[in-house]
DOZA-747977 format. One line per field, with one value per residue (C-alpha): residue number from 0; residue in three letters; z, x, y. Coordinates in Angstrom, 2 decimals, always signed. Example, Ala and Ser with C-alpha at 12.3 -4.5 7.8 and 13.67 -1.06 7.14 Angstrom:
2
num	0 1
residuo	ALA SER
c3	+7.80 +7.14
c1	+12.30 +13.67
c2	-4.50 -1.06
END
This chain:
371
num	0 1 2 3 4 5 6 7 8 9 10 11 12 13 14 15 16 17 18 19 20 21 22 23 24 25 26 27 28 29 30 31 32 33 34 35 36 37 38 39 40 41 42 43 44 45 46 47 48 49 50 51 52 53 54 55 56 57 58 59 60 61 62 63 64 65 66 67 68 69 70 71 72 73 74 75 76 77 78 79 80 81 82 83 84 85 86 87 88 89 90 91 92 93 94 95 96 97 98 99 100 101 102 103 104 105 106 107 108 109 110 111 112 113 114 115 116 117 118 119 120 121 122 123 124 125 126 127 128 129 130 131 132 133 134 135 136 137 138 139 140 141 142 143 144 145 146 147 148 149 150 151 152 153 154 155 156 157 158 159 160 161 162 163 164 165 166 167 168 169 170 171 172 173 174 175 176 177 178 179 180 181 182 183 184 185 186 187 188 189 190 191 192 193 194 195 196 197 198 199 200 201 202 203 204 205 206 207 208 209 210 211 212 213 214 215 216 217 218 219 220 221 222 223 224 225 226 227 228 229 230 231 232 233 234 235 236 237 238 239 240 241 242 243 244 245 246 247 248 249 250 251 252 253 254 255 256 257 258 259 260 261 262 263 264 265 266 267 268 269 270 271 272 273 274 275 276 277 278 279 280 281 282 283 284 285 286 287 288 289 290 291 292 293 294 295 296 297 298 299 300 301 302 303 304 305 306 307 308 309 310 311 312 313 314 315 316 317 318 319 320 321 322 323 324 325 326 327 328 329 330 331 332 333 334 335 336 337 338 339 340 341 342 343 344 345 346 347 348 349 350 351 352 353 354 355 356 357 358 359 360 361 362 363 364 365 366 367 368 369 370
residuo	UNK UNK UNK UNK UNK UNK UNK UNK UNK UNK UNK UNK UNK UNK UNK UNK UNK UNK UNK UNK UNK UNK UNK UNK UNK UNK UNK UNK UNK UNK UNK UNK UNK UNK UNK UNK UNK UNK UNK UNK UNK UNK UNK UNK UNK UNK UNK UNK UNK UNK UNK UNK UNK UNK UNK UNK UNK UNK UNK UNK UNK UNK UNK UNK UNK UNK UNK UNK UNK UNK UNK UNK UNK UNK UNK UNK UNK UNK UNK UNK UNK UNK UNK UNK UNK UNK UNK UNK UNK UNK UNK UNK UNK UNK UNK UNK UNK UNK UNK UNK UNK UNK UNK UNK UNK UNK UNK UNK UNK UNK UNK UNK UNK UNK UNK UNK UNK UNK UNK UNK UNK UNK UNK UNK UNK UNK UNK UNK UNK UNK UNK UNK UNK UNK UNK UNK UNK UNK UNK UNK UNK UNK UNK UNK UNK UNK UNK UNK UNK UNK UNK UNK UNK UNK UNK UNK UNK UNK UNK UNK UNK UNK UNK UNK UNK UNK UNK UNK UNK UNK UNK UNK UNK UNK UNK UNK UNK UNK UNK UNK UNK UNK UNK UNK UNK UNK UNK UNK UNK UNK UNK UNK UNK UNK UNK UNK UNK UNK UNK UNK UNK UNK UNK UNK UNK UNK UNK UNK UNK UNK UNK UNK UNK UNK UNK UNK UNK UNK UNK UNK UNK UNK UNK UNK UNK UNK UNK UNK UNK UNK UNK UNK UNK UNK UNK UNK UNK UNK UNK UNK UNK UNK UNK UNK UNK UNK UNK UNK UNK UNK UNK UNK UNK UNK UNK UNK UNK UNK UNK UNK UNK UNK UNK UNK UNK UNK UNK UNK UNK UNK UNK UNK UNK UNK UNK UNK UNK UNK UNK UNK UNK UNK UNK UNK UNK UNK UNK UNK UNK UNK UNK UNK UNK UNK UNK UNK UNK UNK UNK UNK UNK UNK UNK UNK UNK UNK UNK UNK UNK UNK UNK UNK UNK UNK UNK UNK UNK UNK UNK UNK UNK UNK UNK UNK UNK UNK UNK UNK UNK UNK UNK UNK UNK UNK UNK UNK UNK UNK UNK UNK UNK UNK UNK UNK UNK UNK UNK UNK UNK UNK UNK UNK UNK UNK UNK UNK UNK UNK UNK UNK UNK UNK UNK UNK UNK UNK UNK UNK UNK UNK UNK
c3	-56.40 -54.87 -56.63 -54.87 -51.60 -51.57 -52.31 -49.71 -47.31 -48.55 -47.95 -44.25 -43.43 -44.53 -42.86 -39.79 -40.53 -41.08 -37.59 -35.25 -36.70 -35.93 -32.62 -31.62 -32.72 -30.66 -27.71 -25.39 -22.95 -19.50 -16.10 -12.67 -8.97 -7.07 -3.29 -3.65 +0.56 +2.23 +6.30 +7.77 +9.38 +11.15 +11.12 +12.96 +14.32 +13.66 +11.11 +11.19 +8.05 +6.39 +4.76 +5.32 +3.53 +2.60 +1.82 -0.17 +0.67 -2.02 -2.55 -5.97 -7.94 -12.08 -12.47 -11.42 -14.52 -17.36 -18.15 -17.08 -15.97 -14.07 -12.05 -11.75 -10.19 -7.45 -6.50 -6.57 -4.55 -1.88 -2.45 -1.72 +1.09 +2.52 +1.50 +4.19 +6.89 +5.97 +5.28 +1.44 +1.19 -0.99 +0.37 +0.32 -0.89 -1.85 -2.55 -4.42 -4.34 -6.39 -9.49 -9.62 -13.14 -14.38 -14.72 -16.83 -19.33 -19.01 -19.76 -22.64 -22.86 -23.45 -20.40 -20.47 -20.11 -16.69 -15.68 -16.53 -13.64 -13.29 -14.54 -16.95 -18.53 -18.63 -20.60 -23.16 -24.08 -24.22 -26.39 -28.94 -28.54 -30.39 -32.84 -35.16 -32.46 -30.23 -32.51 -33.54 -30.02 -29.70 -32.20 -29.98 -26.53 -24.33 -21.17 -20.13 -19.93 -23.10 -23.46 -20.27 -21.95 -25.29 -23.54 -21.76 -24.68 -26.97 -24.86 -23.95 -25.26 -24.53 -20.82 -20.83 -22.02 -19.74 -16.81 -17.23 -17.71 -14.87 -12.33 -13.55 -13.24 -10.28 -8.64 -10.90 -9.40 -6.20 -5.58 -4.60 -5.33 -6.28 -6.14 -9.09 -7.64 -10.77 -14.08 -16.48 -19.52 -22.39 -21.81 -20.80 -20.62 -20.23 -23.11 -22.76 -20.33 -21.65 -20.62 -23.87 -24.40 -26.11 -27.93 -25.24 -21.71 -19.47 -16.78 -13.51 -13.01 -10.57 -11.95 -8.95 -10.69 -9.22 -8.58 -11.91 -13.46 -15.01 -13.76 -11.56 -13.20 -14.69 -14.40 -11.19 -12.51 -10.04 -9.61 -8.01 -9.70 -7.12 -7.94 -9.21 -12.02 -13.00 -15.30 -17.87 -16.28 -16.31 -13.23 -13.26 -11.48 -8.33 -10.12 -11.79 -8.13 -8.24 -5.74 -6.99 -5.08 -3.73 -1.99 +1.27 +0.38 -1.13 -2.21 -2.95 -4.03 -3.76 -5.38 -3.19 -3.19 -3.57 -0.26 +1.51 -0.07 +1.71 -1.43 -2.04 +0.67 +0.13 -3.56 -2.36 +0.73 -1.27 -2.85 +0.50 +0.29 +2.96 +2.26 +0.92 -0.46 -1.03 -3.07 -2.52 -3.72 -1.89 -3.74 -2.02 +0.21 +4.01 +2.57 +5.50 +7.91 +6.19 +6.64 +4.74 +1.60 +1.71 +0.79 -2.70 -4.62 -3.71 -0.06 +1.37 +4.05 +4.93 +8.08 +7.25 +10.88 +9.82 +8.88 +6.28 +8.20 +10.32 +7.45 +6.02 +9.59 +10.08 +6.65 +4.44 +5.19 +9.05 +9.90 +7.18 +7.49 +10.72 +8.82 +5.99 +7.23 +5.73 +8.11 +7.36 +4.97 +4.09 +2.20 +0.92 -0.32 -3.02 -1.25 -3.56 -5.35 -9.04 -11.09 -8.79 -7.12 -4.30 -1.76 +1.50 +3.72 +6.14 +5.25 +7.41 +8.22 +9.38 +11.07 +13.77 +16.96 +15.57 +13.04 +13.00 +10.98 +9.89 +11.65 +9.38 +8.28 +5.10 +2.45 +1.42 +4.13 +4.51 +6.29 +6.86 +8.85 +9.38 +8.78
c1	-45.41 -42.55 -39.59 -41.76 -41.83 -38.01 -37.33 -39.43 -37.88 -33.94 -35.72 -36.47 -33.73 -31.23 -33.89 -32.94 -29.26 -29.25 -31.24 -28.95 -26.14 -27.27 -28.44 -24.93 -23.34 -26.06 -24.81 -27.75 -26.33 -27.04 -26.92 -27.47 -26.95 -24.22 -23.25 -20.07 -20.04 -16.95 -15.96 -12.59 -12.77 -9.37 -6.10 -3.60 -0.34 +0.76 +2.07 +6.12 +7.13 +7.67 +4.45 +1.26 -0.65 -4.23 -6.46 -9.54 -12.72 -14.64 -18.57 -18.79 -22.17 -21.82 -23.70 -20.38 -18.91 -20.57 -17.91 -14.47 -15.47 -18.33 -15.62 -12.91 -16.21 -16.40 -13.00 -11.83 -14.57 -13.14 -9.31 -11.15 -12.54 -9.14 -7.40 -10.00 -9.29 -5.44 -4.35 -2.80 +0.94 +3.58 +4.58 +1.33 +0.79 -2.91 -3.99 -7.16 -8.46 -8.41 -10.56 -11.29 -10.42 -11.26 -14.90 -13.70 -14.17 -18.27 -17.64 -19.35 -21.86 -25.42 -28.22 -29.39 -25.51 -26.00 -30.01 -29.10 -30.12 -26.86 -23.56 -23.91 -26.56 -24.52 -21.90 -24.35 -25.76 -21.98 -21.11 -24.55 -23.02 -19.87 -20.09 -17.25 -15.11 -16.25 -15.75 -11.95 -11.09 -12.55 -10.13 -7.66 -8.90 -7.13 -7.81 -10.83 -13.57 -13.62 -16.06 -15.06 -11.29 -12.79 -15.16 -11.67 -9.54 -12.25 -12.38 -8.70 -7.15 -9.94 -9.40 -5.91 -5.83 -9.16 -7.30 -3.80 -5.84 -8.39 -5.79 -2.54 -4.74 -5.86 -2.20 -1.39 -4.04 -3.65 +0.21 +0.28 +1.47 -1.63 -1.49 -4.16 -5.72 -5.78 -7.20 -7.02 -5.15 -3.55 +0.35 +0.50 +3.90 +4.81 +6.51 +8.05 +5.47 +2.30 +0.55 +0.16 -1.24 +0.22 -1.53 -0.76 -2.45 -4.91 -3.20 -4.63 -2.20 -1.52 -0.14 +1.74 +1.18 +3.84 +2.79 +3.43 +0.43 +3.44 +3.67 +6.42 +7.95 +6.56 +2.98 +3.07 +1.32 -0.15 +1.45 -1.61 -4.70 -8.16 -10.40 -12.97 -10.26 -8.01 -9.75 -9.41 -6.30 -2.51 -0.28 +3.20 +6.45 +7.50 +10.78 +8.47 +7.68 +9.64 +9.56 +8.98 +10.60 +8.27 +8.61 +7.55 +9.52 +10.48 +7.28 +6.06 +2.66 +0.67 -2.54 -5.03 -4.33 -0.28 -0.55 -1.01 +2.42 +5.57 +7.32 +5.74 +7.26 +10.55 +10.91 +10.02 +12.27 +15.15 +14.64 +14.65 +10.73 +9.73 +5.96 +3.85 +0.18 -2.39 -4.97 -7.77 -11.44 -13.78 -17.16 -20.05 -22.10 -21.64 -18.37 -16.13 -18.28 -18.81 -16.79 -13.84 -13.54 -10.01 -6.36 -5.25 -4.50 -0.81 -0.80 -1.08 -2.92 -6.81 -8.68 -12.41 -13.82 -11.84 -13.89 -12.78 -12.15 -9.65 -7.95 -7.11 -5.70 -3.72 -2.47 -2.47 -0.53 -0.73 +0.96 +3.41 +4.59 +6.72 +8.57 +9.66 +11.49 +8.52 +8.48 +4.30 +1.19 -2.23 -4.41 -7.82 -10.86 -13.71 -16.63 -19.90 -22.64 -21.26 -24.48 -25.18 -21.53 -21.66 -18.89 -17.42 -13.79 -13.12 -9.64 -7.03 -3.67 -0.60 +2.41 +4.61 +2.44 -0.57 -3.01 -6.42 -9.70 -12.33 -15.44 -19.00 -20.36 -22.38 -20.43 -16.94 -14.41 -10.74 -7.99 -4.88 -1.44 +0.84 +4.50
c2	-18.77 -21.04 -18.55 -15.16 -17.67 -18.10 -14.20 -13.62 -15.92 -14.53 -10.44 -11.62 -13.02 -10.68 -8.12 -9.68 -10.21 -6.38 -5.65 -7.83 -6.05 -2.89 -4.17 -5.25 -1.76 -0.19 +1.03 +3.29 +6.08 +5.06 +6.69 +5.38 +6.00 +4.53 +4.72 +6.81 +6.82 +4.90 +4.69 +4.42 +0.71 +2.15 +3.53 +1.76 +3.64 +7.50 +9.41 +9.18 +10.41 +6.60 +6.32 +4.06 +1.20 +2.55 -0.47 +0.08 -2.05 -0.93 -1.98 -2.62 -3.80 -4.92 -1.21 +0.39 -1.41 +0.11 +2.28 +2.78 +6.07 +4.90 +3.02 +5.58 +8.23 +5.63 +4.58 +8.59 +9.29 +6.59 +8.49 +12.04 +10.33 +9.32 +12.36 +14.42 +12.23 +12.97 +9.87 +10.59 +11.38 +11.52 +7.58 +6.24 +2.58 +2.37 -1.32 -2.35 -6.04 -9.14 -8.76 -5.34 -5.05 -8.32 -6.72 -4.39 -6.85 -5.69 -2.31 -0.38 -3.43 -3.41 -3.09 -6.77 -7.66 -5.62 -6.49 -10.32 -12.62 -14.21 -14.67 -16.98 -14.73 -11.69 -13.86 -14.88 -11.32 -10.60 -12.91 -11.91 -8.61 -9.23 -12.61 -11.77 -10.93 -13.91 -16.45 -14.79 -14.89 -18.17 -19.86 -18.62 -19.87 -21.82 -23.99 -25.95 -22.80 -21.30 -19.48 -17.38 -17.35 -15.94 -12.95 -12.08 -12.21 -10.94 -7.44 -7.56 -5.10 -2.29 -3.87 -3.37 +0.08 +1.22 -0.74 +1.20 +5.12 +4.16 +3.16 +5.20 +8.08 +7.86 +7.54 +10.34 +12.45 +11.94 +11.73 +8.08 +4.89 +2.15 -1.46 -1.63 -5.28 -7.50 -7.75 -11.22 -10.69 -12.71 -12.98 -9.37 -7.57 -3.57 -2.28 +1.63 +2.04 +0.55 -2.34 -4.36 -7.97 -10.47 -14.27 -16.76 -18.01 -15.91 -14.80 -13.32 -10.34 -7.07 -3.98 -1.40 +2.57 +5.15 +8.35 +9.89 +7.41 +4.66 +1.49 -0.07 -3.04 -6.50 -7.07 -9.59 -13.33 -15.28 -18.43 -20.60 -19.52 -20.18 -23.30 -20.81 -19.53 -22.10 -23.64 -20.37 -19.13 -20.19 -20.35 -18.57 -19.49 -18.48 -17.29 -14.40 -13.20 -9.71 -6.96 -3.34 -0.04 +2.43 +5.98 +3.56 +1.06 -2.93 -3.54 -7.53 -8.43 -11.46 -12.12 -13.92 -17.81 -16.84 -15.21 -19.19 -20.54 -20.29 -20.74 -17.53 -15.61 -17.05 -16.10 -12.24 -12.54 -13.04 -9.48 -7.74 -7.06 -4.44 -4.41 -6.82 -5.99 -9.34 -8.12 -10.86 -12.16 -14.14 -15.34 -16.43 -14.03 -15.40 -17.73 -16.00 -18.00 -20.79 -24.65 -23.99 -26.52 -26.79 -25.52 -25.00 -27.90 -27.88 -28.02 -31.17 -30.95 -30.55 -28.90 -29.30 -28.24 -24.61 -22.23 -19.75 -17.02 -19.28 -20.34 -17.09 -16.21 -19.44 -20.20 -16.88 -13.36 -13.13 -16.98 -16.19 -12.53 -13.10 -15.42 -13.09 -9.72 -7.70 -4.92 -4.94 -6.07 -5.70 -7.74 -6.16 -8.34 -7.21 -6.68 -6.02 -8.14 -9.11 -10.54 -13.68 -14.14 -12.66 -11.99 -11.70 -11.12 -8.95 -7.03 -6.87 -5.32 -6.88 -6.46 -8.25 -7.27 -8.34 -8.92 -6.09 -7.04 -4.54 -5.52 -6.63 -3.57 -2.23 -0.52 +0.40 +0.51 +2.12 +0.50 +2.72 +1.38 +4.08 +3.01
END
């Protein structure tokens, strides 16, 4: 009786060894409805012949990340958009916020990754969804959060490849130049034009597509990684700042945080930058009002009665672009609700006259300065 008992028990559970593994291969097709509308917040200056920057405010939700196509439906229905109010040329500079990749890392997942209450629930269906994986990538994790360090470099490479096709094509296709926002990968590097990962650190990083879908240069590594991602990815140096050209010009970007160092600026000024692009990311729904907590870790001083929207206007792109000889900038936030993260920012363009802000409003917004 005990021996049939045992059998038993080994015939259930390699019944249910044999359904979770099917379970994580099983991958349902899934279709959805997502706001493809966008408005043009405003378009500052006229058409000279020297190209504009075209900042996309895009309104993104973790449905919008099921598949990289899901993604590329939206954000080429915001170019089509901008290409019938005539503001796509052959020296455009479109630039795409902080992040907007990173969430590629959710793509091809299973519906309770997307219907999960929160973040920290989405990362645990993710993580039942691929144990072998997981557990390799694990081994190789780095930093202080790692189970957020082995999701990223567990999906990696499928990241870096749907990251380069989404956002390559989409310059391709429409004739521009894209400042692709940023994605975290591990030690990433382009070799013969492909974006490739490597076995070391996380890095948040922005990849700048030419018009014929390659990219322009080095992946650009941020050098002070936000509160709310340092502790799973690695800061670079300000000596890997670089400054790619574009049909518009010496372009220099600056991934949200990097954008409030003047060591920043002065690494990019000494490549004659022309143009400089901050892709940004603000969590928090309502954070733009709210008392700002305080610089970045190395900056010195603190202003708690600022609130954040003051301190991205006195300390970020629009105090520190009249230093530089940048002739003009933009920086672009991610707007959207991401599981439970919320966000917030109001993009903005720059130049020497003045700073302009796109106003509150629902939805994705374009900004477009005219060179």
């Amino acid at each position: 009786m005990l021996t049939l008992l045992r059998r038993g028990l080994y015939l259930l559970l390699i019944a249910l060894l044999l359904a979770y593994a099917a379970w994580t291969q099983w991958r349902p097709t899934s279709y959805f409805l997502s706001d493809l509308r966008s408005s043009l917040a405003f378009s500052q200056g006229s058409d000279s012949g020297h190209g504009n920057l075209l900042g996309i405010q895009p309104d993104l939700h973790a449905a919008d990340y099921r598949s990289a196509l899901h993604l590329h439906r939206k954000l080429a229905a915001y170019l089509e958009k901008a290409r019938s109010e005539g503001l796509l040329n052959a020296k455009t500079v479109v630039i795409l916020p902080e992040h907007i990749g990173t969430w590629l890392v959710a793509a091809g997942e299973k519906r309770e990754a997307f219907a999960a209450r929160d973040l920290a629930e989405a990362r645990i269906w993710l993580g039942l969804s691929h144990p072998l994986p997981l557990l390799h990538a694990a081994l190789l994790s780095e930093g202080k959060a790692p189970l957020s360090d082995a999701l990223l470099r567990m999906k990696a490479e499928q990241m870096a490849d749907d990251y380069q096709s989404l956002f390559g094509g989409l310059a391709e296709t429409y004739g521009v130049t894209i400042v692709a926002g940023s994605i975290v990968l591990p030690e990433p590097s382009v070799v013969d034009g492909v974006l490739q990962i490597g076995d070391g650190p996380l890095y948040n990083v922005s990849l700048v597509f030419g018009s014929d879908g390659l990219p322009l240069g080095q992946p650009q590594r941020k050098v002070l990684p936000h509160r709310d991602e340092d502790s799973f990815t690695a800061g670079a140096t300000d000596q890997e700042l670089h400054v790619v050209t574009t049909p518009a010009g010496r372009l220099g970007v600056l991934i949200g945080t990097d954008s409030w160092r003047p060591e920043s600026y002065a690494a990019l000024a000494k490549q004659q930058v022309e143009l400089l692009a901050v892709p940004a990311f603000l969590p928090g729904n309502g954070q733009w009002h709210s008392v700002w907590p305080g610089t970045p870790s190395d900056l010195r001083s603190r202003a708690s009665q600022l609130v954040e929207s003051e301190a991205w206007l006195l300390h970020s792109l629009p105090a520190r672009l009249e230093k530089t000889q940048a002739r003009a900038g933009m920086l672009v936030f991610l707007r959207g609700q991401l599981w439970s993260l919320g966000s917030d920012g109001h993009s903005m363009a720059v130049t020497h006259s003045g700073t302009q802000l796109t106003e509150e409003a629902a939805g994705a917004r374009l900004l477009n300065l005219w060179l």
